[in-house]
C-alpha positions, 0 to 999 in steps of 0.5 A: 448637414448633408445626409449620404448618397442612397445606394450602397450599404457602408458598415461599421468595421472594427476589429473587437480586442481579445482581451474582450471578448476572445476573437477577432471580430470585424464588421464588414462593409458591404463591397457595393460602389455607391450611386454617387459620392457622398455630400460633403460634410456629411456626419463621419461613422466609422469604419474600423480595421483591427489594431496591429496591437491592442491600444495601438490607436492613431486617431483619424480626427482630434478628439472631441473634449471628454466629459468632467468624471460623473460618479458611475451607477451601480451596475445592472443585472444582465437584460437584453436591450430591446430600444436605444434612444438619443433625443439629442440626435434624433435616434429612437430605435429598436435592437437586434443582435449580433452574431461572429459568423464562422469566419470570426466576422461579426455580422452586421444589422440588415442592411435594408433596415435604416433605423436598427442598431446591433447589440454584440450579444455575446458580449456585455449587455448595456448596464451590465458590467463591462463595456457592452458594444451597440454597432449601426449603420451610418447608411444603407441603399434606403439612405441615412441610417440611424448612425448618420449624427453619431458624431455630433454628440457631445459629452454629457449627451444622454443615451437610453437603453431599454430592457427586456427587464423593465428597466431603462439604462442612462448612459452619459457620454463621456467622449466622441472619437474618430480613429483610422480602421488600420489603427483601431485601439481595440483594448481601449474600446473592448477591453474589460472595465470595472463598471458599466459603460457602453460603446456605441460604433459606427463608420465615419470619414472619408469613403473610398471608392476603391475600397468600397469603404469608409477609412475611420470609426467613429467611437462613442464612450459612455458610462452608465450614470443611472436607472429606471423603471421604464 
């Protein structure tokens, strides 16, 4: 798979839902025109724009199948994550985290940094209760970034989350899903939950040259399926 064209920093944008987290929140793309187009079939990260309405999600791209119900692990105590890791798409990261700027925007990782992800930290903590949202890059002006396959996972896949605890989070993907930024179902991906799952976001789709951005998100959903002393 092709990877993007280096040049241009393209961010996740996805309007976090009240219900949530109490505020708008949207991760910009950085309004940059690329060197050049990006290859064809390269790996579609999303790019969101809040949802009208909570739940009002059109989906950009058919849904992936979703994962057989696996009994969900007693939730953890809250930790900071300190390093993601997807074997099965290469990803082996560390965190930062994320903040709303005054604006109710929610910053986006440093641009310069290819393989970083961003943990909402106001938010739920991965492996604490509730949907803990985990946002990267699918490319910046160095190249592919650490989201560029996100994507391609599938349901079952495995995703690592250590923490500042000692403790490893193992989540199992329970579906992969591409929706159009100007119907982003923000309660279905940040609405409150009765167990631990995770959302990991990134931009996806076609980019448009005249928005500067990708029209779609690409949402991973996974739940938490057990623990681990690291």
């Amino acid at each position: 798979m092709a990877g993007p064209a280096a040049g241009t920093s393209r961010l996740l944008r996805a309007g976090m839902g009240a219900a949530a987290v109490g505020l708008l929140l949207i991760y910009n793309s950085v309004d940059v025109a690329p060197s050049s187009d990006p290859g064809p079939g390269q790996a579609a990260p999303p790019a969101a724009t809040a949802s009208a309405s909570p739940g009002d999600a059109a989906p950009a791209a058919a849904a992936k199948p979703t994962a057989a119900a696996a009994p969900a692990a007693p939730a953890l105590k809250r930790a900071k994550p300190t390093r993601l890791r997807i074997p099965q798409i290469a990803v082996d990261a560390p965190f930062t985290e994320l903040t709303v700027n005054p604006t109710g925007e929610l910053n986006a990782p440093p641009p310069d940094d290819k393989n970083l992800v961003g943990w909402y930290r106001d938010g739920a903590s991965p492996g604490e209760r509730g949907a803990a949202v985990v946002a990267g890059h699918v490319d910046t002006s160095k190249g592919p970034a650490v989201f560029l396959l996100l994507s391609l996972l599938v349901p079952g896949n495995k995703v690592e989350v250590q923490r500042a605890d000692g403790t490893v989070a193992v989540f199992s993907v329970d579906s992969v899903e591409t929706f159009a930024k100007n119907a982003f179902p923000d309660q279905r991906v940040y609405g409150k939950t009765t167990d631990s799952q995770l959302r990991l976001i990134t931009c996806g789709g076609v980019y448009d040259k005249k928005r500067k951005d990708y029209l779609d998100n690409v949402v991973v959903f996974a739940h938490l399926e057990s623990s681990r002393k690291a």
